[in-house]
Every structure is written in structure tokens, then in C-alpha cells.
C-alpha positions as CSV (number, residue, x, y, z in Angstrom):
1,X,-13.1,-12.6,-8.1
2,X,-9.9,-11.5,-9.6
3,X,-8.7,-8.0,-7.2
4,X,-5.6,-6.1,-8.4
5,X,-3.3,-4.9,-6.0
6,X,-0.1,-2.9,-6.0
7,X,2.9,-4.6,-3.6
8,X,4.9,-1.6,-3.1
9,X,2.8,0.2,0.0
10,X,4.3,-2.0,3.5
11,X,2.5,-2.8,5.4
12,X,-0.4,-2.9,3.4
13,X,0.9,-4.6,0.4
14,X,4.2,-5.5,0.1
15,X,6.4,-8.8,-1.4
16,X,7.8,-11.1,1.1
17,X,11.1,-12.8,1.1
18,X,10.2,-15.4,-1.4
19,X,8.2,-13.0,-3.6
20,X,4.9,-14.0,-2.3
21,X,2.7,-10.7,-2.3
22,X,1.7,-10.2,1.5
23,X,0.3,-7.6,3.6
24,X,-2.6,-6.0,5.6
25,X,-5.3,-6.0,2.9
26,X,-4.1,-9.4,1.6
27,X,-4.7,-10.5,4.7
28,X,-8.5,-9.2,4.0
29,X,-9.4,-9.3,1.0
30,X,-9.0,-13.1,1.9
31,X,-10.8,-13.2,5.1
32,X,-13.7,-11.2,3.0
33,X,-13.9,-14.1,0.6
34,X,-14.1,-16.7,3.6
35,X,-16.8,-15.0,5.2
36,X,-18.8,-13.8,1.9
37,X,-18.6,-17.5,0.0
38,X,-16.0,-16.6,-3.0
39,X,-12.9,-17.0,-4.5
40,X,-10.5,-14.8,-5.0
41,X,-7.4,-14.5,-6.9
42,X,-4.7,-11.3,-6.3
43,X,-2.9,-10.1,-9.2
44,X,-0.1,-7.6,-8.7
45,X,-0.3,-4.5,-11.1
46,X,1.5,-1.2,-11.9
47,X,-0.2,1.9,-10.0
48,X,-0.6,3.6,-13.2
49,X,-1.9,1.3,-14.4
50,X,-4.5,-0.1,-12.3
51,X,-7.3,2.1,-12.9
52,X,-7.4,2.0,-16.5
53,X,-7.1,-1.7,-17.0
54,X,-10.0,-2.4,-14.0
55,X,-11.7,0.0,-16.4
56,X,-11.0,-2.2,-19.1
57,X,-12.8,-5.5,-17.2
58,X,-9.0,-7.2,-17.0
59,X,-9.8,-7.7,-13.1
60,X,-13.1,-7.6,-11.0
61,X,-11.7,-5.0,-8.2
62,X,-8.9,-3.2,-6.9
63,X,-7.8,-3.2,-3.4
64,X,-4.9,-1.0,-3.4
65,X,-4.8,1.8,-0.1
66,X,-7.5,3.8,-2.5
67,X,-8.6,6.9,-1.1
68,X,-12.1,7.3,-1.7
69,X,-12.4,11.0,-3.3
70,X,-15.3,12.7,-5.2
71,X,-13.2,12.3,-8.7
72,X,-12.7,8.9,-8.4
73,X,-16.3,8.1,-7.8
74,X,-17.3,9.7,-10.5
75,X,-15.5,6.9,-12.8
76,X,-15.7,3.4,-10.4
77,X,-17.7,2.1,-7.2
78,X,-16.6,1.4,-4.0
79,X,-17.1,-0.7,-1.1
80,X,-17.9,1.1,2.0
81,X,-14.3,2.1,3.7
82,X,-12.2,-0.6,5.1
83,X,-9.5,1.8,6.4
84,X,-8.9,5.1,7.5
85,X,-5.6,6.8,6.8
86,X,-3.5,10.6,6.3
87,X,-1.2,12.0,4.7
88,X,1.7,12.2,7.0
89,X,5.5,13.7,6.2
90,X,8.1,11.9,7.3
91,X,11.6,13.5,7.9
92,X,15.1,12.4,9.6
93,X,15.0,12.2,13.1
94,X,17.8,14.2,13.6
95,X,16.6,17.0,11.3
96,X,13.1,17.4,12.7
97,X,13.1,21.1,13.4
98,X,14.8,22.4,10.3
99,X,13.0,24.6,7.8
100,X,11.7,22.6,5.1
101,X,11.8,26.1,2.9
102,X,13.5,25.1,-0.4
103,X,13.9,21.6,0.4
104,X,13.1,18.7,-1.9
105,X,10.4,16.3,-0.5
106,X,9.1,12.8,-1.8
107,X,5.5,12.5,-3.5
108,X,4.1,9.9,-5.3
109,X,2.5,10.2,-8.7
110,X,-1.0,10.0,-9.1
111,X,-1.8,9.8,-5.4
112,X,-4.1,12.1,-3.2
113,X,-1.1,12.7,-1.3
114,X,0.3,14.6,-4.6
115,X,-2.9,16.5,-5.1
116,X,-2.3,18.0,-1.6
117,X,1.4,18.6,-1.7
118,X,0.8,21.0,-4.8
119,X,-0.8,23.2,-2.2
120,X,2.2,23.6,-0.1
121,X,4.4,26.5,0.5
122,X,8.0,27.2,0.2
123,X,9.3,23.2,-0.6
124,X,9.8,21.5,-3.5
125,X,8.4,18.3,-4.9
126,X,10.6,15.1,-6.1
127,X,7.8,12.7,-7.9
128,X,8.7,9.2,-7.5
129,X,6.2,6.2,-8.4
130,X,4.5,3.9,-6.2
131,X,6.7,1.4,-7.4
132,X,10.0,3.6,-6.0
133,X,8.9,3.5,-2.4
134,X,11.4,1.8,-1.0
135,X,14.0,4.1,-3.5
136,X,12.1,7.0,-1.8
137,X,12.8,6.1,1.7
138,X,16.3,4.8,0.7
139,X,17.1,8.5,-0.4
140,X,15.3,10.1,2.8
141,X,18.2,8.0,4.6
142,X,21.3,8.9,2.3
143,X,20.2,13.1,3.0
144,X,19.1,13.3,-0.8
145,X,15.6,14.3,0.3
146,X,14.3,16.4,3.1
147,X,10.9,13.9,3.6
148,X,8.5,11.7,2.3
149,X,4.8,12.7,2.0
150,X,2.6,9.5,2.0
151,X,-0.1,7.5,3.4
152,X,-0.5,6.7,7.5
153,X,0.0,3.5,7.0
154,X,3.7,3.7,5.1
155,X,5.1,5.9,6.9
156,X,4.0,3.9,10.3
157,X,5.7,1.1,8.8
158,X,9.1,3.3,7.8
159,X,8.8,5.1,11.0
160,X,8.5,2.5,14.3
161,X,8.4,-1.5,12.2
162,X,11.6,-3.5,12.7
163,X,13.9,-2.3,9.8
164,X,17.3,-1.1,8.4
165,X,15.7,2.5,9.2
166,X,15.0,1.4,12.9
167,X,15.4,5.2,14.9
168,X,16.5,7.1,11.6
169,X,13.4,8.8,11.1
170,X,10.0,10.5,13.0
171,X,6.8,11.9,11.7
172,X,5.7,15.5,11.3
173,X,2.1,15.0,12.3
174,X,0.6,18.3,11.8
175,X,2.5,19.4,8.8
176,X,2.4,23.1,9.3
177,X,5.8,23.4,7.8
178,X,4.3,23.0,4.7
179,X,0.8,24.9,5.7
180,X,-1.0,21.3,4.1
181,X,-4.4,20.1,6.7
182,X,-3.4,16.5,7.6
183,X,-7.1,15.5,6.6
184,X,-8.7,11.7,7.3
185,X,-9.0,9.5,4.2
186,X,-11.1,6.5,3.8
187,X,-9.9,3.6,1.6
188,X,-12.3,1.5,-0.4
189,X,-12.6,-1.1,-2.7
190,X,-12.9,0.1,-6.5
191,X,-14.9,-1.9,-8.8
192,X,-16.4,-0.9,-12.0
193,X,-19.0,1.5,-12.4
194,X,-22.4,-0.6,-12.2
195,X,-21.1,-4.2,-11.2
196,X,-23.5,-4.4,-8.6
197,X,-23.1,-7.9,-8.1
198,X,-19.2,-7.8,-7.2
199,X,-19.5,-5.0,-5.2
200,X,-22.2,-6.5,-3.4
201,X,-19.9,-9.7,-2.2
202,X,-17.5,-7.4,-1.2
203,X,-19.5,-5.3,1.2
204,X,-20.5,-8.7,2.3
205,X,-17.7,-9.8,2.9
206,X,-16.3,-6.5,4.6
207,X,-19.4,-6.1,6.7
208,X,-18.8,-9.9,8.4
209,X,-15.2,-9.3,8.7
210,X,-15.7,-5.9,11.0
211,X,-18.6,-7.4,12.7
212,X,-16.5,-10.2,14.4
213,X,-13.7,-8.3,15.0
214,X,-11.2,-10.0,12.2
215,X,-10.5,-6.3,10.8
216,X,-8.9,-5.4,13.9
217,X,-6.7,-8.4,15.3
218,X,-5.2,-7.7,11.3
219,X,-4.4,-4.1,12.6
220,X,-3.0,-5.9,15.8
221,X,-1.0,-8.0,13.6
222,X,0.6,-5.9,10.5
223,X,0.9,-2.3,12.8
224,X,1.9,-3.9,15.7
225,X,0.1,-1.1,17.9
226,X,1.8,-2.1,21.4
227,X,5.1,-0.6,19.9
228,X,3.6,2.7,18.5
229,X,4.0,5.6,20.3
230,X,1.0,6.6,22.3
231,X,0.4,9.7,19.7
232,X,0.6,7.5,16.8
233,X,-1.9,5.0,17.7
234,X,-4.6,7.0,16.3
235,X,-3.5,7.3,12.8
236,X,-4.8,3.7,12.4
237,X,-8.1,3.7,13.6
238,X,-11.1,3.9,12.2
């Protein structure tokens, strides 16, 4: 089963050291395969262009922190969720309590999280691709930007993980300074629209994984949940 993936989205899918394309859902998408009887081979693709090309039959699936939303069922299948995320902002530490009114802040193209920035009042938007994460928290650091706007998981891992941005930043939970619901999102699997027999092994495998408990001693692993914050905790469970 060839699975696209998108390394720029730590700790869920991210390059190590040596290039070697590591991460939460690596992590399961292989244990899936162990426990459902197949192969599996990861191939790292664009973000914009991932959808298309699964589309186009170049890969089986996409693994790839997708939210599962009513548009994109409409063109793919997908697993039952894996994961369960929100869109969080994340702003300097020692700006935390100033208005964000006429401030820049980071989205990422053709992400739920920019559907539900559009909404927002009084801040602007500064579009960066997936592939300019890192660039995005890079600018959040140098003062170029007022906050990031992303998935849970990344801005967990920019937030509290062991990095060069160690204390520098904290996480507006509620985001009523942008008058946006934090709403729950559920990441799936996408495969194409009638291949019942890959999306099949995947639920297989998904459904063995959870079952004996492999989904969450990942969690314990790539979020590290003894060092979050008691508050933050939640924003990785199912």
C-alpha cells in the first residue's frame, strides 16, 4: 500500500536528522500494516498536491493530519478517525494579552484551519504553505507575525517539545480574540472514492491498533504528555 504523507507538520510528520521522514502517524500507519497483514510504503508529497494526485491513483492513501469535513467526503473515503485535533493560535509568550486587532497572523493554505480564520474579526491573515511551517514559526519568533493558527498537534509540539523556541511562546486556547469557536476535528485516512478494499485494510489495521492500546503509548511517545501542562493535556485526546 503506497500512503502519501506530507513531512512538514511535527510531530506528526516531520524529517529527522538524516532525512528519514518520522513522526506520530509514521509511527502508525506502520503498526496498522503489522497488525492488518500489508505492506506499506510512505511517499512524501507537496500538500497541494496530495489530493489531486491520490485522485489520480499515483498512491493508494493519504495519511496527512486530514480533517475529516463534509467537502472532502464528497470527493475521497476515509478510515474511521485516528486522531482528534483544533485549531489553536499560538502567540509570543510575552505578548499574550495584546490586541491582536490589525495584526498579521500565520495560516496555512488549503487547510481547515484557513477556512475558519476567514471568519475572524479585526486581524489579518499572512498565508504560508504547509511546506513553510517551520518559516512560519521562525517569523512568530523574530516579531514578524503576531501568531500562528494551526493544528493541536503543531502547535503542542512548538509550544512545550524540547526546541530552539523552548519558553518563547504559549497558546491562546479559546481564541476569542479573534471571535473563531476552537471546534474538535477528526483526522482520517483518505483513499479514493470506492476502493473498498484499501480502505477496508486500513480500518483493520486501525481498529487492532486502538484495541490493544498501541495508538496511545504513540501519543505517550511523540507528545510527551507528562511535560504538558495540565490544561493542555486534553487537546490530544480522543
Amino acid at each position: 500500500m503506497v500512503v502519501a504523507v506530507n513531512a512538514n507538520w511535527p510531530p506528526m510528520q516531520m524529517k529527522d536528522e538524516k532525512g528519514n521522514v518520522t513522526g506520530y502517524e509514521i509511527d502508525m500507519i506502520k503498526a496498522m500494516a503489522a497488525e492488518a497483514g500489508f505492506q506499506v510504503k510512505i511517499v512524501n508529497m507537496s500538500w497541494g498536491k496530495i489530493f489531486k494526485e491520490l485522485d489520480a491513483g499515483k498512491y493508494d492513501a493519504v495519511m496527512a493530519s486530514v480533517s475529516i469535513t463534509d467537502g472532502r467526503k464528497q470527493k475521497f473515503d476515509f478510515s474511521e478517525p485516528y486522531f482528534t485535533a483544533e485549531q489553536l493560535l499560538v502567540v509570543p509568550k510575552a505578548k499574550v494579552k495584546a490586541s491582536l486587532a490589525g495584526k498579521p497572523i500565520a495560516v496555512f493554505k488549503l487547510t481547515t484551519g484557513a477556512d475558519a480564520i476567514r471568519k475572524a474579526q479585526g486581524c489579518r491573515m499572512t498565508y504560508y504553505t504547509v511546506e513553510e511551517t517551520e518559516q512560519a514559526f521562525k517569523d512568530l519568533a523574530k516579531g514578524d507575525i503576531a501568531g500562528v493558527f494551526c493544528d493541536s498537534p503543531v502547535a503542542l509540539n512548538y509550544t512545550f517539545s524540547k526546541s530552539k523556541y523552548t519558553g518563547k511562546f504559549t497558546i491562546v486556547g479559546d481564541l476569542s480574540a479573534m471571535r473563531i469557536p476552537s471546534n474538535k476535528e477528526e483526522y482520517g485516512i483518505a483513499v479514493r472514492k470506492g476502493n473498498a478494499e484499501t480502505l477496508d485494510l486500513v480500518n483493520k489495521g486501525l481498529q487492532a491498533v486502538k484495541s490493544k492500546g498501541i495508538d496511545s503509548q504513540l501519543k505517550d511517545k511523540w507528545f510527551n504528555k507528562a511535560s504538558l501542562p495540565a490544561t493542555m493535556v486534553g487537546y490530544i485526546e480522543e
